[in-house]
N, CA, C and O atoms as CSV, one atom per row, in Angstrom:
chain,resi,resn,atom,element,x,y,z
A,1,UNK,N,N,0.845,-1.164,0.000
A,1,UNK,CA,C,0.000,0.000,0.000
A,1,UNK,C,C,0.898,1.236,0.000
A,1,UNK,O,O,2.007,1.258,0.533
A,2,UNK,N,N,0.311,2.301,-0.663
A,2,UNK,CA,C,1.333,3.271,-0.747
A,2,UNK,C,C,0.652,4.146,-0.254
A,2,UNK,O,O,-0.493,4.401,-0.626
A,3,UNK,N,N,1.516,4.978,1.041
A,3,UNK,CA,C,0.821,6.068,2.292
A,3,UNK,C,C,1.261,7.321,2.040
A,3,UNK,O,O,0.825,8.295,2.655
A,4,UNK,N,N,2.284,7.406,0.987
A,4,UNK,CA,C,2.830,8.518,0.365
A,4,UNK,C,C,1.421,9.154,-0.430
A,4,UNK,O,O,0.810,10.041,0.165
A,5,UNK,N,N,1.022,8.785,-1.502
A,5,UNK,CA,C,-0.013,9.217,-2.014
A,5,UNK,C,C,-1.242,9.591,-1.693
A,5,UNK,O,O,-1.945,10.301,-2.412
A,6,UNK,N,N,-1.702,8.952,-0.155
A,6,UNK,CA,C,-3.013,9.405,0.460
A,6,UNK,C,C,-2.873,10.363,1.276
A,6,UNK,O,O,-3.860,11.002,1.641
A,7,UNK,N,N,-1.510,10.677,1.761
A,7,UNK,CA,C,-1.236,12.489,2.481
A,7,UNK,C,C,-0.939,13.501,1.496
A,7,UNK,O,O,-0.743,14.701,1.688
A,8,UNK,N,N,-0.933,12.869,0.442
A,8,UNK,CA,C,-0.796,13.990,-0.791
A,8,UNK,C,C,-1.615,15.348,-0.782
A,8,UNK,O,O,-2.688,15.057,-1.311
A,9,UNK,N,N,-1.627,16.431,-0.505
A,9,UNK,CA,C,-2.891,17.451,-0.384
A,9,UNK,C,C,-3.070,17.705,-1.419
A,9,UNK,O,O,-2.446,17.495,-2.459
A,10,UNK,N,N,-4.207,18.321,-1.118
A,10,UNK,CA,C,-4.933,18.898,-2.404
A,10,UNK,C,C,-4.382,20.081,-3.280
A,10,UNK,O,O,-3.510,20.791,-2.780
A,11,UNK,N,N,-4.752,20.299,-4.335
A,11,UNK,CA,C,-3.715,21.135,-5.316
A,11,UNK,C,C,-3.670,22.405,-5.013
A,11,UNK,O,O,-2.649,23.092,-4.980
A,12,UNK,N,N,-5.222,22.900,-4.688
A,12,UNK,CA,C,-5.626,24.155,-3.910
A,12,UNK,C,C,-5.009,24.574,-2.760
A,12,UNK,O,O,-4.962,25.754,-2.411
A,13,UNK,N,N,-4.359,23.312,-1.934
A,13,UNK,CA,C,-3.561,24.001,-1.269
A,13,UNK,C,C,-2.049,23.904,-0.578
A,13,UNK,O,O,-1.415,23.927,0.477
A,14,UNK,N,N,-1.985,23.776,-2.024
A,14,UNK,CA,C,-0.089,24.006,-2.276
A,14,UNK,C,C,-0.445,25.553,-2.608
A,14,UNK,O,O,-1.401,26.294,-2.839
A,15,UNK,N,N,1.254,25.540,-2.448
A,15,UNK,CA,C,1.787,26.856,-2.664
A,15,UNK,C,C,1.459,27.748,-4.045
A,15,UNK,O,O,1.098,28.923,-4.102
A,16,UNK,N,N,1.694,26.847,-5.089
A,16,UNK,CA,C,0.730,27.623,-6.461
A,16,UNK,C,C,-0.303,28.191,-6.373
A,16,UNK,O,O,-0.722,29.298,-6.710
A,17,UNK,N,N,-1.117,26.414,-5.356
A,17,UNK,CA,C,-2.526,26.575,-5.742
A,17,UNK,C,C,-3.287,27.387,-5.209
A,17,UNK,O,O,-4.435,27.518,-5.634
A,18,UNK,N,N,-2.747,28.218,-4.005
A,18,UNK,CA,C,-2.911,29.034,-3.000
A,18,UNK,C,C,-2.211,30.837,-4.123
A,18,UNK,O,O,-2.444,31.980,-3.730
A,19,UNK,N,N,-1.654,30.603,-5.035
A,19,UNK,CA,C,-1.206,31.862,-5.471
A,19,UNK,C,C,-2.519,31.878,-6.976
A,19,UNK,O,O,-3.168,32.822,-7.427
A,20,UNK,N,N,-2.490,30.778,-7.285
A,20,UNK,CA,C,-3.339,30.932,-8.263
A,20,UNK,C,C,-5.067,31.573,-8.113
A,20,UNK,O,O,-5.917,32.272,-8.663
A,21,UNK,N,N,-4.836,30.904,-7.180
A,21,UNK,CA,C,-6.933,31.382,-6.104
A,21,UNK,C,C,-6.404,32.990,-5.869
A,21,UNK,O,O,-7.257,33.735,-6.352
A,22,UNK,N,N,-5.484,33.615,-5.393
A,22,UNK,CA,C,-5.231,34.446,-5.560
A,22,UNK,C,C,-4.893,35.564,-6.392
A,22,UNK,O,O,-5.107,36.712,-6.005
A,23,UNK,N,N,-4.464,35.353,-7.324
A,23,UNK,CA,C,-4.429,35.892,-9.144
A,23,UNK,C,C,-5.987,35.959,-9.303
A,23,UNK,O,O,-6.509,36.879,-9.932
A,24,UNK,N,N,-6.717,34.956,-8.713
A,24,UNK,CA,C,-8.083,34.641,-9.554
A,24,UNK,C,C,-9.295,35.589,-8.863
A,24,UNK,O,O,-10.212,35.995,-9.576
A,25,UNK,N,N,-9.235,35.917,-7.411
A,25,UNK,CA,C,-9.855,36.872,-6.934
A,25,UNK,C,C,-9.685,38.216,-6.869
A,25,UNK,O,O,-10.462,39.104,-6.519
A,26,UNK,N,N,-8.060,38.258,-7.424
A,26,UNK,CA,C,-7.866,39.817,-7.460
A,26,UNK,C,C,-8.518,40.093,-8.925
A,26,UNK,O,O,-9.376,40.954,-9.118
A,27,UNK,N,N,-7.893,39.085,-10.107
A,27,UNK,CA,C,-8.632,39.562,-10.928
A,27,UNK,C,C,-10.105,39.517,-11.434
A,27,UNK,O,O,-10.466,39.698,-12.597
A,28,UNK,N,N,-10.783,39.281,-10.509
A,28,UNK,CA,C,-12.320,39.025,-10.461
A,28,UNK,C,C,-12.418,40.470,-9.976
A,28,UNK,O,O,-13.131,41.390,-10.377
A,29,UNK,N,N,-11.617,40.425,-9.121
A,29,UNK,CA,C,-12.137,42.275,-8.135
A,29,UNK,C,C,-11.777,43.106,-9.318
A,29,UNK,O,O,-12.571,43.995,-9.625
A,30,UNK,N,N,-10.658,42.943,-10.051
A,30,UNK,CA,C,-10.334,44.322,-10.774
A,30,UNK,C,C,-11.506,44.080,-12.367
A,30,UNK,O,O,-12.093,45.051,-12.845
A,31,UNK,N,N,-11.616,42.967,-12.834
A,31,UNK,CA,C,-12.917,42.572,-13.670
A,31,UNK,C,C,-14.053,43.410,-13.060
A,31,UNK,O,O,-14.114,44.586,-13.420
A,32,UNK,N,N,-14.907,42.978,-12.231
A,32,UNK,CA,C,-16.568,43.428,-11.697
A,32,UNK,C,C,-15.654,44.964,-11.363
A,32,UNK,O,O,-16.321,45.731,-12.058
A,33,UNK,N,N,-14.564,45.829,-10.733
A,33,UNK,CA,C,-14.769,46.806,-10.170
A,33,UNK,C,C,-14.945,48.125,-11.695
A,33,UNK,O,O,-15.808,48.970,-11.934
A,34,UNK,N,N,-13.482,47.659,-12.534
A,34,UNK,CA,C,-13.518,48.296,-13.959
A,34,UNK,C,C,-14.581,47.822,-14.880
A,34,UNK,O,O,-14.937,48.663,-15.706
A,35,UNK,N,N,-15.022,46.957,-14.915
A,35,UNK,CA,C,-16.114,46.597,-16.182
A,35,UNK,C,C,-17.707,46.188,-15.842
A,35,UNK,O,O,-18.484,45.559,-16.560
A,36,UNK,N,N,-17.916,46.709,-14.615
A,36,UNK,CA,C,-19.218,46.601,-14.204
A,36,UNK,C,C,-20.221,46.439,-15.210
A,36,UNK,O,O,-20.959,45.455,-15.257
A,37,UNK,N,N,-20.262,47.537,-16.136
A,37,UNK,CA,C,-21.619,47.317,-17.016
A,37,UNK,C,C,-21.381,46.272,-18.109
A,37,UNK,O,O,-22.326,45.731,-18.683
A,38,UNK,N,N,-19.947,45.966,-18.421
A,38,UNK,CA,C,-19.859,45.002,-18.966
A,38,UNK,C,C,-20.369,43.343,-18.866
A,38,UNK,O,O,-20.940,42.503,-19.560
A,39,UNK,N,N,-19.678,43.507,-17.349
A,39,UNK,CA,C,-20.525,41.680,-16.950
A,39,UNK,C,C,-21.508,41.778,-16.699
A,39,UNK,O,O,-22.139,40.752,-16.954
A,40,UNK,N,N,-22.334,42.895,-16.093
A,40,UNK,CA,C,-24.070,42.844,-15.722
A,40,UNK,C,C,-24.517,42.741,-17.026
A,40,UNK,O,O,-25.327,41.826,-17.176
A,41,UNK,N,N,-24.185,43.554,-18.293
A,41,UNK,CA,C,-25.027,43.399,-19.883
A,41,UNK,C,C,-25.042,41.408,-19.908
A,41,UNK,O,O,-26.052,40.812,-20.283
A,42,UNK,N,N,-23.778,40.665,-19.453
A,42,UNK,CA,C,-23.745,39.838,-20.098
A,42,UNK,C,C,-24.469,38.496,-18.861
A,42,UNK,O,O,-24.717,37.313,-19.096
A,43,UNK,N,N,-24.620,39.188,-17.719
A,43,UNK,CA,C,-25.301,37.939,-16.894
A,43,UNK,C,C,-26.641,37.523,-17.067
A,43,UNK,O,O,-26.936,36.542,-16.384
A,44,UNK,N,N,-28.010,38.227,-18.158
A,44,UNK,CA,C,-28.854,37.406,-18.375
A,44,UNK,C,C,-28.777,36.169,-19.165
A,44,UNK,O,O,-29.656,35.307,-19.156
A,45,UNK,N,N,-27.444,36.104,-20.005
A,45,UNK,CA,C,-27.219,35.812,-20.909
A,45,UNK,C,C,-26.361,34.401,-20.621
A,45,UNK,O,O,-26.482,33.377,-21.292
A,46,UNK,N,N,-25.294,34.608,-19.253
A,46,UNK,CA,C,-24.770,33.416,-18.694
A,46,UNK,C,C,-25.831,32.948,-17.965
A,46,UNK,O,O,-25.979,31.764,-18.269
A,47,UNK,N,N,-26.598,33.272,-17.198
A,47,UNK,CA,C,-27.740,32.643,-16.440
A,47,UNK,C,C,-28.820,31.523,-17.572
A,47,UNK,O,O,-29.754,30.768,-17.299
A,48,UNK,N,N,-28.193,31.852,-18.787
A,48,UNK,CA,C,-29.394,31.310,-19.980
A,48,UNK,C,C,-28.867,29.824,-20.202
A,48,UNK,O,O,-29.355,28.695,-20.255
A,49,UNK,N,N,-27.355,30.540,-20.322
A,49,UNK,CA,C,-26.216,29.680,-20.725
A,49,UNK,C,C,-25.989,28.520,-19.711
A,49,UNK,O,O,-25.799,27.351,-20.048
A,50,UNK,N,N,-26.022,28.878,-18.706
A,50,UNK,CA,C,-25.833,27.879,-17.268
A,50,UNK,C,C,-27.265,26.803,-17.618
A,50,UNK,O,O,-27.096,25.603,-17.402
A,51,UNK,N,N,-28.146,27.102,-17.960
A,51,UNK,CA,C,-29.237,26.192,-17.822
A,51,UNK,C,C,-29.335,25.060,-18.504
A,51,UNK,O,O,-29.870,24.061,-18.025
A,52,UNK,N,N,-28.669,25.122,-20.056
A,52,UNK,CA,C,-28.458,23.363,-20.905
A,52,UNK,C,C,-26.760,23.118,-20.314
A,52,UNK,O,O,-26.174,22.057,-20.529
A,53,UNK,N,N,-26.219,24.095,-19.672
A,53,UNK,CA,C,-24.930,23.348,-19.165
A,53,UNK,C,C,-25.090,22.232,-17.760
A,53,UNK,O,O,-24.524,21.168,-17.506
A,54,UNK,N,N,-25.939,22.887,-17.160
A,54,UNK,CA,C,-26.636,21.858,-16.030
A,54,UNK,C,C,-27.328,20.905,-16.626
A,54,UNK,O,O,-26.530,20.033,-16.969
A,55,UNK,N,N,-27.772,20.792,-16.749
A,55,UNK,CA,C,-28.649,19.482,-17.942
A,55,UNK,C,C,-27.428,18.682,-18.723
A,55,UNK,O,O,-27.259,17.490,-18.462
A,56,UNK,N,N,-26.575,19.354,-19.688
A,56,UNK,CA,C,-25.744,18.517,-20.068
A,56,UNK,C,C,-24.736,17.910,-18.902
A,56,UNK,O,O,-24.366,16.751,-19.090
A,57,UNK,N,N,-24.226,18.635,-17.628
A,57,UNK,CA,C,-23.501,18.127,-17.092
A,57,UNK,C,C,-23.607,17.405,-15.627
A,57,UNK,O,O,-22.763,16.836,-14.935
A,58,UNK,N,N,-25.031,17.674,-15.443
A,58,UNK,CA,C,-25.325,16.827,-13.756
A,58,UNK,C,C,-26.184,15.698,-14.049
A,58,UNK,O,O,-26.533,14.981,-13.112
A,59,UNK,N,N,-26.709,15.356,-15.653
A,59,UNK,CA,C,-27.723,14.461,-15.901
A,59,UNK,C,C,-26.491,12.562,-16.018
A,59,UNK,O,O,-26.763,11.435,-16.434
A,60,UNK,N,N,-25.302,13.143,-15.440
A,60,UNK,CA,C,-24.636,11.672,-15.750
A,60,UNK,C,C,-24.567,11.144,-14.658
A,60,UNK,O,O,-23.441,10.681,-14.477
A,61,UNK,N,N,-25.249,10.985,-13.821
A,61,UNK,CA,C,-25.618,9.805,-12.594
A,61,UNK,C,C,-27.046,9.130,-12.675
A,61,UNK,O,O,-27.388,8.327,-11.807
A,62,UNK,N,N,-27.773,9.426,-13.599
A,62,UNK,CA,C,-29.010,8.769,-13.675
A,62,UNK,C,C,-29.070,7.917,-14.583
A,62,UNK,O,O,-29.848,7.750,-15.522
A,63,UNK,N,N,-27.849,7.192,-14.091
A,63,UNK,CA,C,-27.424,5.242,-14.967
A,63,UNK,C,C,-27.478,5.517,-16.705
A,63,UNK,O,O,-27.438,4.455,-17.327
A,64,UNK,N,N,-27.544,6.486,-17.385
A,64,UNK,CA,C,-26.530,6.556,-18.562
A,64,UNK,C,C,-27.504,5.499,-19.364
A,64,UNK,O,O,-26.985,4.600,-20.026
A,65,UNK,N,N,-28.740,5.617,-19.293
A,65,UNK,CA,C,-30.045,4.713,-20.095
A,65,UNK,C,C,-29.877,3.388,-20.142
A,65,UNK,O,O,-30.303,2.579,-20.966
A,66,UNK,N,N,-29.049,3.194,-18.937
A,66,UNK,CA,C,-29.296,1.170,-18.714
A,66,UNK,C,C,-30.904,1.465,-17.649
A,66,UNK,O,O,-31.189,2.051,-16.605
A,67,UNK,N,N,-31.336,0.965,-18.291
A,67,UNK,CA,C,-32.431,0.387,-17.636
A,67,UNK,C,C,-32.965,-0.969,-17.364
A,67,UNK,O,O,-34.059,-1.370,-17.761
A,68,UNK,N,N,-32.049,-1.698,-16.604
A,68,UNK,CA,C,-32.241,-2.956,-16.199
A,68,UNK,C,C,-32.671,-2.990,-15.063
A,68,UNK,O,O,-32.117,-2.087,-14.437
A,69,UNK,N,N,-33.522,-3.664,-14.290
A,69,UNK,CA,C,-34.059,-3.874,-13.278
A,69,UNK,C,C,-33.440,-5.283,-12.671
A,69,UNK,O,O,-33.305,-6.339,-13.288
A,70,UNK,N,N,-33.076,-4.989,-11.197
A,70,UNK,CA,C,-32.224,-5.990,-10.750
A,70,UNK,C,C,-33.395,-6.884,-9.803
A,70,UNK,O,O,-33.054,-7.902,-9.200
């Protein structure tokens, strides 16, 4: 059994992954603070977009059209 690999942490929080989340909220702050009317024009539009992306992507646990009865 290898015990090396199950203390392995998570990527998020290594040292990158901890600089990268960081790159990613500053530039979210400097995005929404400079381009406000920009992303509000475009959030009815991701909210539209999010709706066949949920459908295409949470509908793969409902057994994938085997329908066998055990």
């Amino acid at each position: 059994m290898n015990t090396e690999s199950d203390r392995e942490t998570p990527w998020w929080r290594s040292r990158s992954g901890l600089v990268l989340i960081g790159f990613a909220l500053i530039a979210g702050f400097f995005l929404l603070s400079e381009h406000r009317a920009h992303v509000l024009g475009w959030l009815p539009w991701l909210i539209l977009l999010a709706c066949p992306l949920l459908h295409l992507f949470m509908h793969g646990g409902h057994g994938k059209g085997d329908h066998r009865h055990d």
